[in-house]
C-alpha positions as CSV (number, residue, x, y, z in Angstrom):
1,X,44.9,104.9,94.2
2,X,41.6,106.9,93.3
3,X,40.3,105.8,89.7
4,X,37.5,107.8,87.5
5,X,35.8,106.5,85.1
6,X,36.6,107.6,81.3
7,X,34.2,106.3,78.9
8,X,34.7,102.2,78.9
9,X,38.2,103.3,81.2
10,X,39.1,103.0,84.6
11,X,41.7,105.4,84.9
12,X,43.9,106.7,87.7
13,X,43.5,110.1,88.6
14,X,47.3,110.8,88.9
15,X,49.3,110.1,85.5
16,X,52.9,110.5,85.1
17,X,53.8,113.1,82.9
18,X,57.2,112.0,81.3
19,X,59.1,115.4,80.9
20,X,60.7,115.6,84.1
21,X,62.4,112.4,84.2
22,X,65.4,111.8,86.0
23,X,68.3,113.1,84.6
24,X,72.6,112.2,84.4
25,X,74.8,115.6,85.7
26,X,71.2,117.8,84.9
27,X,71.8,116.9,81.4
28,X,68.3,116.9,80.0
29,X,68.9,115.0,77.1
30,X,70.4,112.4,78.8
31,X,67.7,110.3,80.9
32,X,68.8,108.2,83.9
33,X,67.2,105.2,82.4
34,X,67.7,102.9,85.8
35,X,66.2,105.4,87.7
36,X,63.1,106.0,85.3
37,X,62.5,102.5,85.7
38,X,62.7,102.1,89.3
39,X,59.9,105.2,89.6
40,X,57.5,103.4,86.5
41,X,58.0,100.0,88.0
42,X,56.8,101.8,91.4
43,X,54.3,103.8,89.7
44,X,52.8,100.3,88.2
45,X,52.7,98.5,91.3
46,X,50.9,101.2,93.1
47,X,48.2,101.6,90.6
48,X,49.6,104.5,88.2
49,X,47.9,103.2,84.8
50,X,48.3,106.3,82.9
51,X,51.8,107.9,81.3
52,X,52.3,110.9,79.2
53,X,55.2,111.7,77.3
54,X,55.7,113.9,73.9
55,X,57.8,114.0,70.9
56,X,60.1,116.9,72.3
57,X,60.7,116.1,76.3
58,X,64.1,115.3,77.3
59,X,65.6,116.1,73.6
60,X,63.1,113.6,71.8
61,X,64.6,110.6,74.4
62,X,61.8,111.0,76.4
63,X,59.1,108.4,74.0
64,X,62.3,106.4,73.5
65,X,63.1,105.4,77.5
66,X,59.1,105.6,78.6
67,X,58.6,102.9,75.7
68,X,61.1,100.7,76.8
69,X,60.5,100.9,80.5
70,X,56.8,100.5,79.6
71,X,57.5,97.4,76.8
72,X,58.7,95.1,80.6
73,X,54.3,95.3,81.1
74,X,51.4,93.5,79.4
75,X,50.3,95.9,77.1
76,X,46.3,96.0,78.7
77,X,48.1,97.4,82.0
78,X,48.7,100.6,81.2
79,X,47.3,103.6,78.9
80,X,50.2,105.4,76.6
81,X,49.6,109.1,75.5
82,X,52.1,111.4,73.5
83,X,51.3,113.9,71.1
84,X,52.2,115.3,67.7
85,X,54.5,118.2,67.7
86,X,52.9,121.1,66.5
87,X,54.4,123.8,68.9
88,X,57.5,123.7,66.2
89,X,55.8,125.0,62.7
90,X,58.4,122.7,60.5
91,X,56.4,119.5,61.8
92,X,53.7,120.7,60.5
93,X,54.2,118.3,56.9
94,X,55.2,115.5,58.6
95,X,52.5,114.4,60.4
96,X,52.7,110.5,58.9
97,X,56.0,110.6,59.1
98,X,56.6,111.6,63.0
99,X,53.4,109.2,64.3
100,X,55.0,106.3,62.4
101,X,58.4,107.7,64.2
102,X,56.4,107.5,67.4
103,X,55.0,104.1,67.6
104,X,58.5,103.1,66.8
105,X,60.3,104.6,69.9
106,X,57.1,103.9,72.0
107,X,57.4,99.9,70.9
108,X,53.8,100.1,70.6
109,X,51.0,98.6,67.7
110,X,48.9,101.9,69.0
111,X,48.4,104.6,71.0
112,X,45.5,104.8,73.7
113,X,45.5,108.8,73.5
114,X,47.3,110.8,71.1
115,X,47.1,114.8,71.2
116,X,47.2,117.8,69.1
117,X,50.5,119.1,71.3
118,X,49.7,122.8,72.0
119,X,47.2,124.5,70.6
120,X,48.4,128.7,70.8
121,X,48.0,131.4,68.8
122,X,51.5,130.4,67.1
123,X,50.2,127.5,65.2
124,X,46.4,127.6,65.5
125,X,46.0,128.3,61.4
126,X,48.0,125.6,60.5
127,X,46.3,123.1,62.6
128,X,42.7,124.5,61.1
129,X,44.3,124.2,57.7
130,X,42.6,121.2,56.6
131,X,44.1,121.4,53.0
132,X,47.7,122.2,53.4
133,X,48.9,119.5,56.1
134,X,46.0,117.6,56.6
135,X,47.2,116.9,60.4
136,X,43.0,116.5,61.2
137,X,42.6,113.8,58.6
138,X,45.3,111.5,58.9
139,X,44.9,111.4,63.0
140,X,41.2,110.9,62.7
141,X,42.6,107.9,60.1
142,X,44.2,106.5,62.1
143,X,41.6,106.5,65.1
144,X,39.7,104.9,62.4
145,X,42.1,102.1,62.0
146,X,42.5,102.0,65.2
147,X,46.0,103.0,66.5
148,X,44.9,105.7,67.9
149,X,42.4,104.9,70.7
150,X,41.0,108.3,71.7
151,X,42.0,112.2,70.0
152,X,42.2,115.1,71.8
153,X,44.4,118.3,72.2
154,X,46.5,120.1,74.5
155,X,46.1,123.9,75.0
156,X,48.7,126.5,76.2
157,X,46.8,129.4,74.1
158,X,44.4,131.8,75.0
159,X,40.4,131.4,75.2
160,X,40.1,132.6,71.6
161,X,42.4,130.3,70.5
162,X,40.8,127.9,72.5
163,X,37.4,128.4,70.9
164,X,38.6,128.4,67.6
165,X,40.0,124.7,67.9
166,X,36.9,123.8,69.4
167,X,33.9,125.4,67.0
168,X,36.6,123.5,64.1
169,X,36.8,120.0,65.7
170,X,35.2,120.1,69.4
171,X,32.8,117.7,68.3
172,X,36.0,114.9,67.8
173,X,37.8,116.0,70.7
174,X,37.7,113.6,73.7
175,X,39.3,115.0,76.3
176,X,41.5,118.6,76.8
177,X,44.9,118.8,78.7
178,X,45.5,122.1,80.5
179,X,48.0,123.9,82.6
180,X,45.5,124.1,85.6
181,X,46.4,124.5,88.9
182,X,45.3,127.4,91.4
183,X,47.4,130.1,90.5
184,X,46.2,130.4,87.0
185,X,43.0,129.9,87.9
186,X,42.8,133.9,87.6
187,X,46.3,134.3,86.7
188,X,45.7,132.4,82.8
189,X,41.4,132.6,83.1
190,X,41.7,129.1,83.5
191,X,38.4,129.3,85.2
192,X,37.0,130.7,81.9
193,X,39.2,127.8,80.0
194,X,37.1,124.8,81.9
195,X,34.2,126.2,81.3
196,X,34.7,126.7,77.3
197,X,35.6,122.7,77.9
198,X,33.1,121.7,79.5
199,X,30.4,123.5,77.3
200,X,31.6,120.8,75.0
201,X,31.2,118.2,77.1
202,X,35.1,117.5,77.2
203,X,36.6,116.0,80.2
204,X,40.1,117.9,81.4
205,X,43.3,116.8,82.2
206,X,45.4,118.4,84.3
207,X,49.4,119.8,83.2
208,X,51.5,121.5,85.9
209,X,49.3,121.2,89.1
210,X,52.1,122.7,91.1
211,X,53.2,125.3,88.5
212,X,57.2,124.0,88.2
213,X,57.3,123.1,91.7
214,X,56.2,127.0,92.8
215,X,53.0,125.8,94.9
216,X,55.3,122.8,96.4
217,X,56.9,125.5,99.2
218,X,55.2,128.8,99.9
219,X,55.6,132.0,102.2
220,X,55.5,131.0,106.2
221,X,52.5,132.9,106.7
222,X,50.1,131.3,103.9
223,X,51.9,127.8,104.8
224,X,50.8,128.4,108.1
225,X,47.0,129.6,106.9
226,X,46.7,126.1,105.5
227,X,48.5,124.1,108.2
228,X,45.7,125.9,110.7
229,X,42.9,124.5,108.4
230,X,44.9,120.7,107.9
231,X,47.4,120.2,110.2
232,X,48.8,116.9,108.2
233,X,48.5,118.1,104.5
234,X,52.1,119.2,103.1
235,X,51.7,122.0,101.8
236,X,52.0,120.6,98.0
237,X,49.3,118.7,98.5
238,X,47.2,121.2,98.8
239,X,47.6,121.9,95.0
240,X,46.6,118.5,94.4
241,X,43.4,118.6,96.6
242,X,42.5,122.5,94.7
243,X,42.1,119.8,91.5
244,X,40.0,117.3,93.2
245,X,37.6,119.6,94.0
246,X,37.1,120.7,90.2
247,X,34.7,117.7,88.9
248,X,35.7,118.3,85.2
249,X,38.9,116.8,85.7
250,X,39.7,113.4,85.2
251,X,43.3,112.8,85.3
252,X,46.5,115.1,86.8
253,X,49.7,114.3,85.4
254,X,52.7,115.2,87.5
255,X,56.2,115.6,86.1
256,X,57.8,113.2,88.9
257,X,61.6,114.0,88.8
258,X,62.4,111.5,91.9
259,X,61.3,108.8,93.3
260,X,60.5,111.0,96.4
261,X,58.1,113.3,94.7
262,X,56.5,110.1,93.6
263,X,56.2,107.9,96.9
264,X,54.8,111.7,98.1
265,X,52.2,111.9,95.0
266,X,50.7,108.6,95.4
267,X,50.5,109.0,99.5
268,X,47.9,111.9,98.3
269,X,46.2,110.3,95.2
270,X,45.3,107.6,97.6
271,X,42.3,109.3,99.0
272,X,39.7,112.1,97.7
273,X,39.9,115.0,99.8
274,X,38.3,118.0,98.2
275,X,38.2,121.6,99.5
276,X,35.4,122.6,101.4
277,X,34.5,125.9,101.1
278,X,36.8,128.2,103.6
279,X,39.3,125.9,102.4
280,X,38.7,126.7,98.7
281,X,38.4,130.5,99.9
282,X,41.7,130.2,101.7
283,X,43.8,129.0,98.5
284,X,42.5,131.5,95.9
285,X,43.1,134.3,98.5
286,X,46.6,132.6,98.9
287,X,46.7,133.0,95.2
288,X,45.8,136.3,94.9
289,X,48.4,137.2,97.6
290,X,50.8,135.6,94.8
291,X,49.4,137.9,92.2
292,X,49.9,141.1,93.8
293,X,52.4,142.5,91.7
294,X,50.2,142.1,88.8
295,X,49.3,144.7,86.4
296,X,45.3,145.2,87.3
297,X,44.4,145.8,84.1
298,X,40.7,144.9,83.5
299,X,40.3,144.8,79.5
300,X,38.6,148.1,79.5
301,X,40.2,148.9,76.1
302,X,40.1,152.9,76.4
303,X,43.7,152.4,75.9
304,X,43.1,150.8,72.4
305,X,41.1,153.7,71.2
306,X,44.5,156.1,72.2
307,X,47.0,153.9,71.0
308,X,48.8,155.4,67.6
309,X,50.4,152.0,67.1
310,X,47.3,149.9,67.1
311,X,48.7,147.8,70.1
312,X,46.6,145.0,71.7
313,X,47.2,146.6,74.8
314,X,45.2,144.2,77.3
315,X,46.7,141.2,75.9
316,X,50.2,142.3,76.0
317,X,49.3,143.4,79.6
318,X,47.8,139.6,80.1
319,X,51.0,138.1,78.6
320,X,53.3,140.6,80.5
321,X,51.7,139.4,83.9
322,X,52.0,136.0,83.1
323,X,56.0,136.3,82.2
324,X,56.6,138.3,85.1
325,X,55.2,135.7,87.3
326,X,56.8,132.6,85.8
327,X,59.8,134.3,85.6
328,X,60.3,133.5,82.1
329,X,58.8,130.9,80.4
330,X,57.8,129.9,76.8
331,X,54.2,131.1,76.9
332,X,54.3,134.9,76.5
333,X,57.3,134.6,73.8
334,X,55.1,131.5,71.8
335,X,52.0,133.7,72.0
336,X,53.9,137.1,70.6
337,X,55.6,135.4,68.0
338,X,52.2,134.9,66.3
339,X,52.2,139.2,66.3
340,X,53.6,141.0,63.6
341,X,56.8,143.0,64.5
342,X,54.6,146.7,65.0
343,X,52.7,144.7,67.2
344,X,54.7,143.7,70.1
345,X,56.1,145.2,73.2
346,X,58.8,146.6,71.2
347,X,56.7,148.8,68.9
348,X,55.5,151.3,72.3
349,X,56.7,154.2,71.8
350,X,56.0,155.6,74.9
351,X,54.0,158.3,74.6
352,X,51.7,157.9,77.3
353,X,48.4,158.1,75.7
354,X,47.0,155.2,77.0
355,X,47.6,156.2,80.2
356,X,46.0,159.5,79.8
357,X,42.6,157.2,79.8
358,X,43.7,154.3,81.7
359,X,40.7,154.0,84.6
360,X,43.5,151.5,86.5
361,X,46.5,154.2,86.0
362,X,48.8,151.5,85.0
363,X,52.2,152.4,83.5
364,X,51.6,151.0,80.3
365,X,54.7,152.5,78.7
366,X,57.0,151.3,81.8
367,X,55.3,148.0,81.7
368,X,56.0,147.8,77.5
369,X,59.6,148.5,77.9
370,X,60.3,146.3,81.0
371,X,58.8,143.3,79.0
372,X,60.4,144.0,75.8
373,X,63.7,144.3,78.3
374,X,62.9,140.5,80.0
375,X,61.9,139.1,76.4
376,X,65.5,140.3,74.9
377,X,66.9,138.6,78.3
């Protein structure tokens, strides 16, 4: 197992992220508790020192099973993160309440890292209100009294949002978790992302490396591309090796489902093998081959200046990309629900001005209705 250093820390580059635990007849609230403990007992022995699990994963069972399958180890063996819920507004006044919750189901006296859960445009003002729920206070109180170890955030937002977090508590904030992987490298300017970050001198942590299992299989031809560069690398682990080539991260967290995905995970974590650069070259142009059904709109904004509904165009455009490719998803619908009605999708009426000026000649009014048509299912 590779390790990096992390202030006094030695900690292992891959963590297990906790919300893709196994699971009884793809019940997600129900957690195969045996089999979670056969992969963490494997994941201990083999050097995994760092787990991750949240307040909401698996139906709110996920904190309960990690903490007893953790509770069987000497508490100095391994570093427990979770984070307090603030993608769901109504947690918002309960911050005491849902760490004390925590620590309970976690059968722990503290926690070695403790996020802001999802920082987004959704709840971005209530985690800057200082005054109203005091979420900023209480967990820097408790780092003070020292159950929690080390603060820091995770992001699903945009830059802006990003930015905002940072300028209000950067200074705090000792490490960033991001959905990072080499697709949305362009495809969610997470290029931009680690470079806010690291302006701040905050260390990253890596969420879905493989993007839900998309970069685990790919198309024949760019499998083969890789395959003619590294014959023995599976072709998942080239998602792994994009993320050791990025020095700002520190620790990828995987969602390990099986014990297979595991045993595969730590095979690759055992070694450092970063891209060099026609391998790096390679993978972002396999990325961009990924993205070519995206809109290629370039934030121009002469469609702003035409719009008679005041619509954000690029940034619906951004979101719309983003939906389309995940096929769904939570981010687009969390981002717009922080929009006014007149401001989404929906509100297009279609009458082409934008496109009169559009230098790209997208179909913005197509591409409005067809998203507000995926967001209404």
């Amino acid at each position: 197992m590779i390790y990096k250093k992390f202030q006094d820390l030695q900690l292992s580059t891959l963590g297990m992220g906790a919300i893709r635990l196994p699971t009884i007849d793809g019940d997600d609230g129900k957690i195969d508790t045996s089999a979670t403990e056969e992969i963490v007992a494997y994941a201990m022995e083999q050097g995994v020192n760092y787990y991750d699990t949240a307040w909401g994963y698996h139906n709110g069972n996920s904190e309960l099973v990690m903490g007893a399958a953790l509770k069987k180890y000497p508490r100095d063996k391994f570093y427990l993160a979770t984070k307090f819920p603030g993608y769901d507004l109504a947690n918002m006044p309960k911050v005491k309440e849902i760490f004390e919750k925590q620590l309970e189901k976690c059968q722990v006296d503290y926690f070695d890292f403790y996020l802001f859960h999802n920082v987004c445009e959704m709840n971005i003002d209530a985690y800057l209100d200082k005054e109203k729920y005091g979420i900023f206070s209480y967990l820097m109180e408790q780092k003070k009294n020292g159950r929690i170890k080390r603060l820091g955030f995770s992001a699903h937002g945009g830059y802006d949002v990003m930015k905002r977090f940072l300028d209000a508590y950067g200074e705090h904030m000792e490490f960033c978790q991001l959905q990072l992987n080499y697709v949305d490298w362009e495809l969610q300017k997470c290029k931009e992302k680690v470079e806010l970050v690291s302006s701040y001198n905050i260390p990253i942590w890596v969420m879905e490396p493989v993007r839900g299992g998309k970069l685990a299989k790919l198309a024949e031809g760019d499998e083969q591309r890789l395959r003619a560069l590294r014959p023995d690398e599976k072709t998942v682990a080239w998602a792994f090796r994009f993320l050791q080539s990025l020095p700002q991260v520190t620790v990828t967290l995987s969602g390990m489902s099986n014990f297979q995905q595991l045993k595969e995970n730590i095979t690759t974590y055992a070694e450092n093998k970063p891209l060099n650069d026609e391998e790096m070259k390679t993978i972002l142009s396999i990325a961009d081959g990924m993205l070519s059904g995206k809109l290629p709109c370039t934030a121009c904004r002469y469609c702003t200046n035409h719009c008679p509904q005041g619509l954000d165009i690029p940034t619906l455009l951004e979101l719309y990309n983003e939906h389309s490719f995940t096929g769904g998803g939570f981010i687009a619908p969390m981002a717009l629900s922080a929009l006014p009605e007149n401001k989404r999708p929906s509100a297009c009426i279609g009458c082409r001005s934008c496109e009169a000026v559009c230098p790209q000649q997208i179909k913005i009014s197509e591409a409005m209705a067809d998203f507000t048509a995926k967001l209404n299912g």
